[in-house]
N, C-alpha and C positions, 0 to 999 in steps of 0.2 A: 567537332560536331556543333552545330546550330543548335542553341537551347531558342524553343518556340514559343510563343506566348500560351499556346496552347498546353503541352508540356508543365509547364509551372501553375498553369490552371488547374491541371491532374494532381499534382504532387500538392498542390495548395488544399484542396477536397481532402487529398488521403491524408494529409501531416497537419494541415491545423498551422502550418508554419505563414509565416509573413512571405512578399514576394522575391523581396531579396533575398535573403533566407533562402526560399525555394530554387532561384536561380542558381545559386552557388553552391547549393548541393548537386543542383544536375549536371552545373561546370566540371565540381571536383569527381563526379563519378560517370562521367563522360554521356550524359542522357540518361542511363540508367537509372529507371525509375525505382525499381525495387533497392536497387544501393542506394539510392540517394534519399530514398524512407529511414532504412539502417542508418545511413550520415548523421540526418536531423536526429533522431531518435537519441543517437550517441550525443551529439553537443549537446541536443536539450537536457539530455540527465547529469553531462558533466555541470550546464548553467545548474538545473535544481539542485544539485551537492551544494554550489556555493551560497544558495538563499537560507539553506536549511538553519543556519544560526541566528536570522532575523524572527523581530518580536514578530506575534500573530496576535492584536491586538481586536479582529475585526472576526468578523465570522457571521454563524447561524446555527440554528438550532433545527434538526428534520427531525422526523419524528417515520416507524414503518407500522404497518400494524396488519400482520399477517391472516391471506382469506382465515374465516371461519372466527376472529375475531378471538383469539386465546392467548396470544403472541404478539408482543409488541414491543417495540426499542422508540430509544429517544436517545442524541447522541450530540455532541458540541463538535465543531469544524468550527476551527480558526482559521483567518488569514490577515493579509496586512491593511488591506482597505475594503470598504464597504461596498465599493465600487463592483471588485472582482467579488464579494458574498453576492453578489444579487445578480452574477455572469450565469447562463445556462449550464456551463462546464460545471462550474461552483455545485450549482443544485444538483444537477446528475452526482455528483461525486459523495455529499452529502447522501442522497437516496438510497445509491449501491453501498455504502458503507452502515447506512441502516439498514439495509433487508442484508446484507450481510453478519449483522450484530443476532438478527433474530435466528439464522439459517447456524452459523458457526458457532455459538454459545462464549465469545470469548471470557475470560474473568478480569482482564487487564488488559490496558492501552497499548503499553510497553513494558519491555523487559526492566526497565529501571520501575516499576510498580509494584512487582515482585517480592515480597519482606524476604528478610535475609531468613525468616521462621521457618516462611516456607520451601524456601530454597534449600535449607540446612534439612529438612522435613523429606522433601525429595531427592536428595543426596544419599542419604540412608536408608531408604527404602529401596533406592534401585542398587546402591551396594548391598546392602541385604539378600537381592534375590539373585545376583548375578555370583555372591559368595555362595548361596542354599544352592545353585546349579551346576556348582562344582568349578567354578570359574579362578582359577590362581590371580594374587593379588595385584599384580604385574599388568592384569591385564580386565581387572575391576576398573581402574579409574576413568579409560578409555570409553569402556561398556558405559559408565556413568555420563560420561562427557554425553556420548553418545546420546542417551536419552534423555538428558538435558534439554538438546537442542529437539528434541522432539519434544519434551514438554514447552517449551515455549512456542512450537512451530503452533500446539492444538492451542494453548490457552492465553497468550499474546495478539492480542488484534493486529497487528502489525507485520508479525511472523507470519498469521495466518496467510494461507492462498484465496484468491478472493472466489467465492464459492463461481461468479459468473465464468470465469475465466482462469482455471488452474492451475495456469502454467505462472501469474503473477500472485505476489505477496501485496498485501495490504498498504505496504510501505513501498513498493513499486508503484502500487497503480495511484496512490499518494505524485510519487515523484514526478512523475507521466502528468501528469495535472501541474505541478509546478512548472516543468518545462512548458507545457503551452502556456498558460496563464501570467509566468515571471513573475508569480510572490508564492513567499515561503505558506506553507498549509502545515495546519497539527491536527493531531486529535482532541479536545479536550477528555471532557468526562462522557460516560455513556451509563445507559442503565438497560437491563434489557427484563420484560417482564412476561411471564407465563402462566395460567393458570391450570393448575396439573388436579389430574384427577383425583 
């Protein structure tokens, strides 16, 4: 099949991909625009796995502050050059990631943030109630495992789903941003603040 300039025009708009890029995904998936989204999508998250160990020396600071003025986050996003902090990508990702700090309540960036206090704290409390329910010991530790990864899904920034979009994780739509851009991104620190009645 004839890949068109047109064609790679399209895929260019929908993927954010370079032209060549564009062209060889439509090669490998015979014109097919919808697979050849799929294609990019795949190599660009196998490329951001491999940036994820480079320093994030560069970054910015966004700040949200929710209508009505009671609610508001301020949040660090690293990356490697100043260059991509100051990309339009950059600042969207930054933005959603603040109005997502204010919307989701995280307590932590990542699971390595976690104290082992509080982790040993939540271990015994969800074996506790899963023993108070009658649940034989065989089948306590699972139950636990279990709600483990749902406390980290609620209170892990990273675990979380991003309120915009449900279906992805904090650390997906992270990733997603690395493959277009080609430098490693982190979280720093975040704080998020509310004035309760």
């Amino acid at each position: 099949m004839e890949i068109t300039a047109e064609m790679v025009k399209t895929l260019r708009e929908k993927s954010g991909a370079g032209i060549m890029e564009c062209k060889q995904a439509l090669k490998e998936t015979n014109g097919d625009l919808e697979e050849a989204v799929v294609y990019l999508r795949k190599r660009g998250l196998a490329k951001a796995s491999k940036k994820e160990g480079r320093a994030t020396s560069e970054g910015a600071i966004g700040s949200y502050i929710h209508a009505g003025s009671k609610i508001g986050t301020m949040v660090e996003l690293n990356c490697e050059t100043d260059f991509v902090a100051n990309t339009p990508d950059f600042k969207e990702l930054l933005k959603d990631i603040a109005m997502h700090i204010a919307a989701a309540k995280p307590r932590f960036a990542s699971r390595d943030e976690v104290t082992p206090e509080i982790l040993k704290q939540e271990r015994e409390i969800f074996a506790h109630q899963a023993r108070e329910s009658g649940k034989p010991d065989k089948v306590v530790e699972k139950i636990v495992e279990g709600k483990m990864e749902k406390f980290y899904e609620e209170n892990c920034l990273l675990d979380q789903y991003f309120i915009k979009e449900n279906t992805v994780t904090i650390q997906e739509l992270i990733k997603q941003k690395i493959a277009k851009l080609g430098e490693n991104i982190t979280v720093g620190k975040f704080a998020r603040f509310e004035i309760s009645k």
